[in-house]
DSSP file (Angstrom, degrees, kcal/mol; ACC not computed):
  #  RESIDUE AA STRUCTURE BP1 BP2  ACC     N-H-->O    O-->H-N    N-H-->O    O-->H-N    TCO  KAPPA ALPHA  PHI   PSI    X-CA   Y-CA   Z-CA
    1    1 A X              0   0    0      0, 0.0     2,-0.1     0, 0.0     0, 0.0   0.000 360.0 360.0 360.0 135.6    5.4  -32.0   93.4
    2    2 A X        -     0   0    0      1,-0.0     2,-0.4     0, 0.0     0, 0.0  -0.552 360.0-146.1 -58.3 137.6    6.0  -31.0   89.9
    3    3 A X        -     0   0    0     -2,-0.1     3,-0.1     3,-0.0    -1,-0.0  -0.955  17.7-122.9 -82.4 137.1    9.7  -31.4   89.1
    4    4 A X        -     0   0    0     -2,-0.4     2,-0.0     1,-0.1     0, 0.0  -0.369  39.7-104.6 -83.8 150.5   11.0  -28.9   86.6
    5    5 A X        -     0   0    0      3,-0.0     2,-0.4     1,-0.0    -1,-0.1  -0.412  23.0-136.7 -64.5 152.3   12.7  -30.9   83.2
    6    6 A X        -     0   0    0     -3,-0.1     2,-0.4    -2,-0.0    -3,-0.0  -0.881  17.2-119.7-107.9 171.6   15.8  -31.0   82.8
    7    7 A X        -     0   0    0     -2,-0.4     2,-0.1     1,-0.1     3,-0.1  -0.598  32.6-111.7 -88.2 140.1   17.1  -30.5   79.5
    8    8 A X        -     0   0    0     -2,-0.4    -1,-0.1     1,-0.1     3,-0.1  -0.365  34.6-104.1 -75.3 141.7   19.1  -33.4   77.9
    9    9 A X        -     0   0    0     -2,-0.1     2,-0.2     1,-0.1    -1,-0.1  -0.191  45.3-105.8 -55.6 146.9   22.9  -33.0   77.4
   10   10 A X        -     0   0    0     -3,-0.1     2,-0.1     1,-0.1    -1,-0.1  -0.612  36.4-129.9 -82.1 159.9   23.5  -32.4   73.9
   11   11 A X        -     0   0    0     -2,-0.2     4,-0.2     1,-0.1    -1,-0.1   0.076  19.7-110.0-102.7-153.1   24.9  -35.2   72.1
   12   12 A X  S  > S+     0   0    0      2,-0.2     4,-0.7     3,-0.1     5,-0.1   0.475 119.8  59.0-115.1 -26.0   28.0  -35.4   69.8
   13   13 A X  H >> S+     0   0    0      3,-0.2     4,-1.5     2,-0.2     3,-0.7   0.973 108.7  46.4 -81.5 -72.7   25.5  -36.0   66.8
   14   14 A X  H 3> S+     0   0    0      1,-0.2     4,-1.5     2,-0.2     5,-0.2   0.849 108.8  53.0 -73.5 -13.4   23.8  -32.6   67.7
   15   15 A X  H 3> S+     0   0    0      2,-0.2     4,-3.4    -4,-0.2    -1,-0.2   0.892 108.1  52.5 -49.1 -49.6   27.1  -30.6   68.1
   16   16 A X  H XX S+     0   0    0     -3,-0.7     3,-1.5    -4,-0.7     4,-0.8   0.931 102.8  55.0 -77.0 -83.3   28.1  -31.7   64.8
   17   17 A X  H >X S+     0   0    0     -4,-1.5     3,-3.1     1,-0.3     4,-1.1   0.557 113.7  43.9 -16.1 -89.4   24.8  -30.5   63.2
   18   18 A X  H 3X S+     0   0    0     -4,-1.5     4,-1.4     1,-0.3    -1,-0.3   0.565 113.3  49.6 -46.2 -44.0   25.6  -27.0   64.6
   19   19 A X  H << S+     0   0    0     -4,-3.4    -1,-0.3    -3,-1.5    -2,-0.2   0.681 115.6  48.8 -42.3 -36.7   29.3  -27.1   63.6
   20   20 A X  H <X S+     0   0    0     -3,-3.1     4,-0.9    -4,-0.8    -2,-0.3   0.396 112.8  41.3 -76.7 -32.5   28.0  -28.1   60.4
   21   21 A X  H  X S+     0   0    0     -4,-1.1     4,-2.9    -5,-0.5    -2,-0.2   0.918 116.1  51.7 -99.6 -39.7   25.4  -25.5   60.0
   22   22 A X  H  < S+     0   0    0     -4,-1.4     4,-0.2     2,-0.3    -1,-0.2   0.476 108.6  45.8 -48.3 -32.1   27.8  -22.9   61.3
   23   23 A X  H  > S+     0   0    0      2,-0.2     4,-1.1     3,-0.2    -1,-0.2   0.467 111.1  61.2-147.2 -34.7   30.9  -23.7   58.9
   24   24 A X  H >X S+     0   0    0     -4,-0.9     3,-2.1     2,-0.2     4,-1.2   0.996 108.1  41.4 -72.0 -67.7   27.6  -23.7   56.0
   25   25 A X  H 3X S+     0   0    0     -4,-2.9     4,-2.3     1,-0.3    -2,-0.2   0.745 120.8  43.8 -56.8 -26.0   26.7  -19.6   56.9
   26   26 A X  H 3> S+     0   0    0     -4,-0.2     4,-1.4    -5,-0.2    -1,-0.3   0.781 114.7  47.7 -88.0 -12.5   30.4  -18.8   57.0
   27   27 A X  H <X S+     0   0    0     -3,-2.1     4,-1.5    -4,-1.1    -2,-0.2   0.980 117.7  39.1 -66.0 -43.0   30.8  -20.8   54.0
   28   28 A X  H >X S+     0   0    0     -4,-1.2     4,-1.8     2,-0.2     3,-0.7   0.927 114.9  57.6 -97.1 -61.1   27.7  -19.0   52.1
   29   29 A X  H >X S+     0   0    0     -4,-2.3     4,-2.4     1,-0.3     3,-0.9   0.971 105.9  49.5 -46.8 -82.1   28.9  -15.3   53.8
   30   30 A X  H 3< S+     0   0    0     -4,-1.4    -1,-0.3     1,-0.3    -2,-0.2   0.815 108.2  53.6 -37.4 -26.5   32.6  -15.6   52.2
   31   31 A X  H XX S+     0   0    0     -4,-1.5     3,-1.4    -3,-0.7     4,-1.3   0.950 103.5  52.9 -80.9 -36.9   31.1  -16.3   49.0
   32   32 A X  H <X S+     0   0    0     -4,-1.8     4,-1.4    -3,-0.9    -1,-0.2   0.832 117.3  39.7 -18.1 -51.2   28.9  -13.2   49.2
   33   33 A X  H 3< S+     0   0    0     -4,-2.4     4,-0.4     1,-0.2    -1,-0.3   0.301 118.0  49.5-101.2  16.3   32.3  -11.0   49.9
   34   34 A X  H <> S+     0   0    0     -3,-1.4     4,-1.1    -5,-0.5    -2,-0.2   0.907 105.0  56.7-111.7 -14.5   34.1  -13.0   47.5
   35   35 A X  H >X S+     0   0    0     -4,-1.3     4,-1.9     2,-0.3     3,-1.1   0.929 114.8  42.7 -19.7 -85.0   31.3  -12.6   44.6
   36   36 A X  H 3< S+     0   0    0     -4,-1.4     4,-0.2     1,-0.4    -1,-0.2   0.583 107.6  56.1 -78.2 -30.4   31.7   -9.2   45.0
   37   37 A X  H 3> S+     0   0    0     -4,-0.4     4,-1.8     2,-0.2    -1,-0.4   0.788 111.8  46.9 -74.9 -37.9   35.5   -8.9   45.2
   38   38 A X  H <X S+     0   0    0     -4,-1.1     4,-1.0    -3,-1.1    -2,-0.2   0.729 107.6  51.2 -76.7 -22.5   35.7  -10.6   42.1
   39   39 A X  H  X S+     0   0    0     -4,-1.9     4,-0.9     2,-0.2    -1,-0.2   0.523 112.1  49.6 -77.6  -4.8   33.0   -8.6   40.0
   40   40 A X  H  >>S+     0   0    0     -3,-0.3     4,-3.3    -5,-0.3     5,-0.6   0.694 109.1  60.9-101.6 -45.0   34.7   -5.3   41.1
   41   41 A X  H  X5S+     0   0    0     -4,-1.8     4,-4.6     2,-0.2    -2,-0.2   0.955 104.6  42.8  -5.5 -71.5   37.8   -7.3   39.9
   42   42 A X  H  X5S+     0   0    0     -4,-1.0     4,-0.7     1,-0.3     5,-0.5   0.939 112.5  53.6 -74.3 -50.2   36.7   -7.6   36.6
   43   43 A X  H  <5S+     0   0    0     -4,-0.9     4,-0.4     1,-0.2    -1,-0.3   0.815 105.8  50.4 -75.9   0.3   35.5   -4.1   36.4
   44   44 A X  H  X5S+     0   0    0     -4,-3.3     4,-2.2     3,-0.1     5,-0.4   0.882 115.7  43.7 -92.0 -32.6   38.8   -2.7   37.4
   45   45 A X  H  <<S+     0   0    0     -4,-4.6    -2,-0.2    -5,-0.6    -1,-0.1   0.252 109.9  60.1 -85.2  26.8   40.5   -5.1   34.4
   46   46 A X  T  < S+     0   0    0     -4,-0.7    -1,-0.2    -3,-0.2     4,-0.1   0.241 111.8  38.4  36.5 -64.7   37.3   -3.8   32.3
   47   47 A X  T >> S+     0   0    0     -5,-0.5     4,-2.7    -4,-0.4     3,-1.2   0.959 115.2  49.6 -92.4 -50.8   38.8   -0.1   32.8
   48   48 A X  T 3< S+     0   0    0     -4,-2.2     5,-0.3     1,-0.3    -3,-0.2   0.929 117.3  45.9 -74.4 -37.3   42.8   -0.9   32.5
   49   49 A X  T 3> S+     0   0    0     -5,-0.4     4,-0.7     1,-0.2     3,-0.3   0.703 108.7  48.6 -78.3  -9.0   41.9   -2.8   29.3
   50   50 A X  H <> S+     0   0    0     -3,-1.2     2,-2.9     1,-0.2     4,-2.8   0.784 114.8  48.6 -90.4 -66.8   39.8   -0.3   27.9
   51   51 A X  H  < S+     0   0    0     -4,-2.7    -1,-0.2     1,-0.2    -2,-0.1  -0.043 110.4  56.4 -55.9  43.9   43.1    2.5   29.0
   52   52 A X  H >> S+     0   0    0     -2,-2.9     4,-1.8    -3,-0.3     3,-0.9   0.166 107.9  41.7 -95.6 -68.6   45.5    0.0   27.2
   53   53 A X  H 3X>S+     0   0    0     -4,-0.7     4,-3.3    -5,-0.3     5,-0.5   0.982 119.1  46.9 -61.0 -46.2   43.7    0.0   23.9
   54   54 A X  H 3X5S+     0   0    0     -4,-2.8     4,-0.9     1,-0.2    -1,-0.2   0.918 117.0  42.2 -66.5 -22.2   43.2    4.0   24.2
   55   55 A X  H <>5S+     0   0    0     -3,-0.9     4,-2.0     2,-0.2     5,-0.2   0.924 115.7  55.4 -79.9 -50.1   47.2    4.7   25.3
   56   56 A X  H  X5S+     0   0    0     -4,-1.8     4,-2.7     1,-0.3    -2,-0.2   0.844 112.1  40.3 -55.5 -53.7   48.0    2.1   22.5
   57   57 A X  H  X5S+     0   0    0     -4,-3.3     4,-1.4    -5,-0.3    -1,-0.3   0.781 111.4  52.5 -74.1 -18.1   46.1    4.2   20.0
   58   58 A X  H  X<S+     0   0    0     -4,-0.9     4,-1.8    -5,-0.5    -2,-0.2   0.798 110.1  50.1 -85.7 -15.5   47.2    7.4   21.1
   59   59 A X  H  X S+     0   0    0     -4,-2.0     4,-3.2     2,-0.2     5,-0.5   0.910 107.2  58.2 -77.6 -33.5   51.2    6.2   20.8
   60   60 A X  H  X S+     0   0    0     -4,-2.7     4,-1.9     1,-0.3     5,-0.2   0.908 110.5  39.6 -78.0 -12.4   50.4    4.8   17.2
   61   61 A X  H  X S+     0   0    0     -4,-1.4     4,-1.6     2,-0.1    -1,-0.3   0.965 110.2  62.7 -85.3 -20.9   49.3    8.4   16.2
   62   62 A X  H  X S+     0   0    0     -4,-1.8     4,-4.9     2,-0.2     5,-0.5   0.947 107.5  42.2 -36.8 -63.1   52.3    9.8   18.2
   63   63 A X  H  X S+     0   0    0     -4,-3.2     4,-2.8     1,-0.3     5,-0.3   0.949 116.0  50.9 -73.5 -29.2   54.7    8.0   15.9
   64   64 A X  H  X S+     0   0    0     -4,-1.9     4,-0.8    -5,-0.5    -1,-0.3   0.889 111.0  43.5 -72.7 -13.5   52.7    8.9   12.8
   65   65 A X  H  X S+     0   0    0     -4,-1.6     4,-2.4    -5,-0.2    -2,-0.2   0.812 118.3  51.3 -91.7 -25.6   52.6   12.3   13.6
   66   66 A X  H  X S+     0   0    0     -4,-4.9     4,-1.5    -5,-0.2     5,-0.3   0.967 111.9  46.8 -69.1 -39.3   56.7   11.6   14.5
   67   67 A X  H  < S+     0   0    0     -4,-2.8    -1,-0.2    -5,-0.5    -2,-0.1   0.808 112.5  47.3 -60.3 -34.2   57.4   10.0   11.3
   68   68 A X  H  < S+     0   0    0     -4,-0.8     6,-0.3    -5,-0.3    -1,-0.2   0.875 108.5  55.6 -80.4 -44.7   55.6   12.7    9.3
   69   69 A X  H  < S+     0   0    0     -4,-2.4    -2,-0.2    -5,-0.2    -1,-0.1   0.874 110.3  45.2 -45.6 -34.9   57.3   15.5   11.1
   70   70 A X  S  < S+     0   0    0     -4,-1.5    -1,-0.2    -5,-0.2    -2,-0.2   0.404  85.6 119.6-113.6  -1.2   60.7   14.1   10.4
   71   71 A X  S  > S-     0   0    0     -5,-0.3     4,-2.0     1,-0.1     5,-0.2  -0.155  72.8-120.5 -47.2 161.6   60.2   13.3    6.6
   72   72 A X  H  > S+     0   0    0      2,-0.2     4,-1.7     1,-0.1     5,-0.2   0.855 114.6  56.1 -89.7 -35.5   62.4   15.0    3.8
   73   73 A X  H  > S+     0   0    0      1,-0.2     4,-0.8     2,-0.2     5,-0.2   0.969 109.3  40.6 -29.8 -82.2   59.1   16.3    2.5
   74   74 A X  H  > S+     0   0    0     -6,-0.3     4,-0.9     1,-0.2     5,-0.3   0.705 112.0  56.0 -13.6 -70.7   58.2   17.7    5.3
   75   75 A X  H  < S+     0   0    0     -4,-2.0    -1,-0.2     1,-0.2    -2,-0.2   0.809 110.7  43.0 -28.3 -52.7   61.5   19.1    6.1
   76   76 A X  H  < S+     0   0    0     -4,-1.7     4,-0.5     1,-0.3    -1,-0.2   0.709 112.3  50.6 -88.6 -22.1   61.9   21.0    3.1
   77   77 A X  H  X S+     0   0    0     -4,-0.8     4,-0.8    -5,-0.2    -1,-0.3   0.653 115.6  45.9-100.4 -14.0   58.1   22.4    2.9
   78   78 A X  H  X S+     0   0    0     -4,-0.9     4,-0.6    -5,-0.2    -2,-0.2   0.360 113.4  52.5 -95.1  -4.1   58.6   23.9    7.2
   79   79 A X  H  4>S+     0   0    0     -5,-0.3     5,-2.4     2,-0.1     4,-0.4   0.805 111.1  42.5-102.8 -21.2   62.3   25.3    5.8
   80   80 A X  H >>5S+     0   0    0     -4,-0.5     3,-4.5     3,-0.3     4,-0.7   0.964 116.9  52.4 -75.8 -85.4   60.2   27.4    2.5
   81   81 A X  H 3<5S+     0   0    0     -4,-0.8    -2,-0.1     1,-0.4    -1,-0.1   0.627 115.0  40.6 -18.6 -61.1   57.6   28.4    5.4
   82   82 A X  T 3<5S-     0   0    0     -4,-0.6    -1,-0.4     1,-0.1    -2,-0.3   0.520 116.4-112.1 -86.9 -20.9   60.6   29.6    7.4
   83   83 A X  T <45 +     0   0    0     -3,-4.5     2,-0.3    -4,-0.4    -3,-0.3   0.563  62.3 139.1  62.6  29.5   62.5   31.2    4.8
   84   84 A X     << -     0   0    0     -5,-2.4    -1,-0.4    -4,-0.7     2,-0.3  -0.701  28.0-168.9-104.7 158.3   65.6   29.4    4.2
   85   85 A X        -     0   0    0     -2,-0.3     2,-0.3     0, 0.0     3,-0.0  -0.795  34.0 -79.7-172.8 151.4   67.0   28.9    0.5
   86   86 A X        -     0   0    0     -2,-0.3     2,-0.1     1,-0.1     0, 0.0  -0.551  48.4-108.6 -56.5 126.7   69.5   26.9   -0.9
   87   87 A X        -     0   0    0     -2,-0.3    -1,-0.1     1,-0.1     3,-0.0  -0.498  13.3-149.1 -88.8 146.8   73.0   28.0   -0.8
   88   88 A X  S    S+     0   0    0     -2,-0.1     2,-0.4     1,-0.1    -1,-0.1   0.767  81.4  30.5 -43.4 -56.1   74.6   29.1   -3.7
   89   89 A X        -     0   0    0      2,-0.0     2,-0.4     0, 0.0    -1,-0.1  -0.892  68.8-156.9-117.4 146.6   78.4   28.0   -2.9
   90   90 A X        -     0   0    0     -2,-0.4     2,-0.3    -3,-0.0    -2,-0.0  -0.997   5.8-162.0-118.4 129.6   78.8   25.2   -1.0
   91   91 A X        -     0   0    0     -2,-0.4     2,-0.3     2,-0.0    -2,-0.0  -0.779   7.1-156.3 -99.9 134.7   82.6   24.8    1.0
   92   92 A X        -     0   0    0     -2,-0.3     2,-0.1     2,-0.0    -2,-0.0  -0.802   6.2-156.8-106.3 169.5   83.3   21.7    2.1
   93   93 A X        -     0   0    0     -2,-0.3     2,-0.3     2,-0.0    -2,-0.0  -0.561  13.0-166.1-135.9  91.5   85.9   21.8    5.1
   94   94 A X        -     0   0    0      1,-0.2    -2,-0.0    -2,-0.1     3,-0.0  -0.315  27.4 -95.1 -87.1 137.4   87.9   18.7    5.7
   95   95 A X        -     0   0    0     -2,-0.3    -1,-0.2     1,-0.0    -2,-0.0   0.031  45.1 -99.3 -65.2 148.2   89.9   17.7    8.5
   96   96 A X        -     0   0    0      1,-0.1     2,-0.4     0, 0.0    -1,-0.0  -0.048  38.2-140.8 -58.4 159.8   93.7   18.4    8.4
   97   97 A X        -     0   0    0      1,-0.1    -1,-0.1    -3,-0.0     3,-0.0  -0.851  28.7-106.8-124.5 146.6   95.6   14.9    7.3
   98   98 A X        -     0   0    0     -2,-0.4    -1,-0.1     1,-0.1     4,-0.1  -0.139  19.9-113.9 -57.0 170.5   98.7   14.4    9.2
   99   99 A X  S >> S+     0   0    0      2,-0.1     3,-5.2     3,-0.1     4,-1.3   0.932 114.6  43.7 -47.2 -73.0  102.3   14.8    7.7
  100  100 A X  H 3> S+     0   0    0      1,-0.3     4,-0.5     2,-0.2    -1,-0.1   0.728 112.3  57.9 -59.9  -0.6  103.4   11.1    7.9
  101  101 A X  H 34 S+     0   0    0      2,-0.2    -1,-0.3     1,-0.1    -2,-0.1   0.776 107.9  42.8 -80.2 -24.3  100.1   10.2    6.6
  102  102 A X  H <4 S+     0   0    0     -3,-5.2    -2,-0.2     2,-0.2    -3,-0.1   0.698 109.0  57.2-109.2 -27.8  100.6   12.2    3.8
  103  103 A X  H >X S+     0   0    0     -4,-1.3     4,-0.8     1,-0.2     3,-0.7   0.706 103.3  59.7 -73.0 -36.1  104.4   10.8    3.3
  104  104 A X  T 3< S+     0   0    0     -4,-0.5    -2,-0.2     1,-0.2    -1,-0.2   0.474 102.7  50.0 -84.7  -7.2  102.9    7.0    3.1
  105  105 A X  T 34 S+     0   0    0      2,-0.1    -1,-0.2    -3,-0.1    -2,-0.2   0.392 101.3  63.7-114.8  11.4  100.9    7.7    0.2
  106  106 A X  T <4        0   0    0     -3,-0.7    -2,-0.2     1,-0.1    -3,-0.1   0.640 360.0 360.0 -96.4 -13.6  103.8    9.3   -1.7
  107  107 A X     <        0   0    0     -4,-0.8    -1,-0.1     0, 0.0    -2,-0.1   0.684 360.0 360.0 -94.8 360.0  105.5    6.2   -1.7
């Protein structure tokens, strides 16, 4: 009578091959998702560095346009526009000086 094989126990040598081969496809798979996690990386600090330089440029025309606004130049050609003139008399009004203040510089 034919006896069916048996199949031989696996050894300790092929276990380790398989552990081995096993620990290589999850190595090779994370690098796949980490490959990819790091190129979307790069484009999202790609995009915030491109929006730094444009926020950067738009503050430095903010302060020229602040700087120009508040010039004496300026001032004085948006006060013309507006109608406003130079006063004629000028009053100064100074604040009252105390008695005993006023007694200490007479002596």
């Amino acid at each position: 009578m034919n006896q069916p094989k048996t199949t031989q126990p696996m050894t300790k040598i092929t276990h380790f091959a398989y552990g081995l081969i096993l620990c290589a496809v999850g190595l090779m798979i994370l690098n796949v998702f980490m490959s990819a996690r790091v190129a979307q990386d790069g484009l999202e600090i790609d995009t915030l560095a491109k929006q730094e330089s444009q926020l950067k440029t738009e503050i430095t025309q903010l302060e020229q346009q602040l700087l120009n606004s508040t010039s004496l130049a300026d001032l004085s050609m948006k006060a013309d526009e507006l109608g406003y003139q130079e006063p004629s008399d000028v009053i100064t009004i100074a604040p009252a000086q105390s008695v005993a203040y006023l007694d200490t510089l007479a002596e």
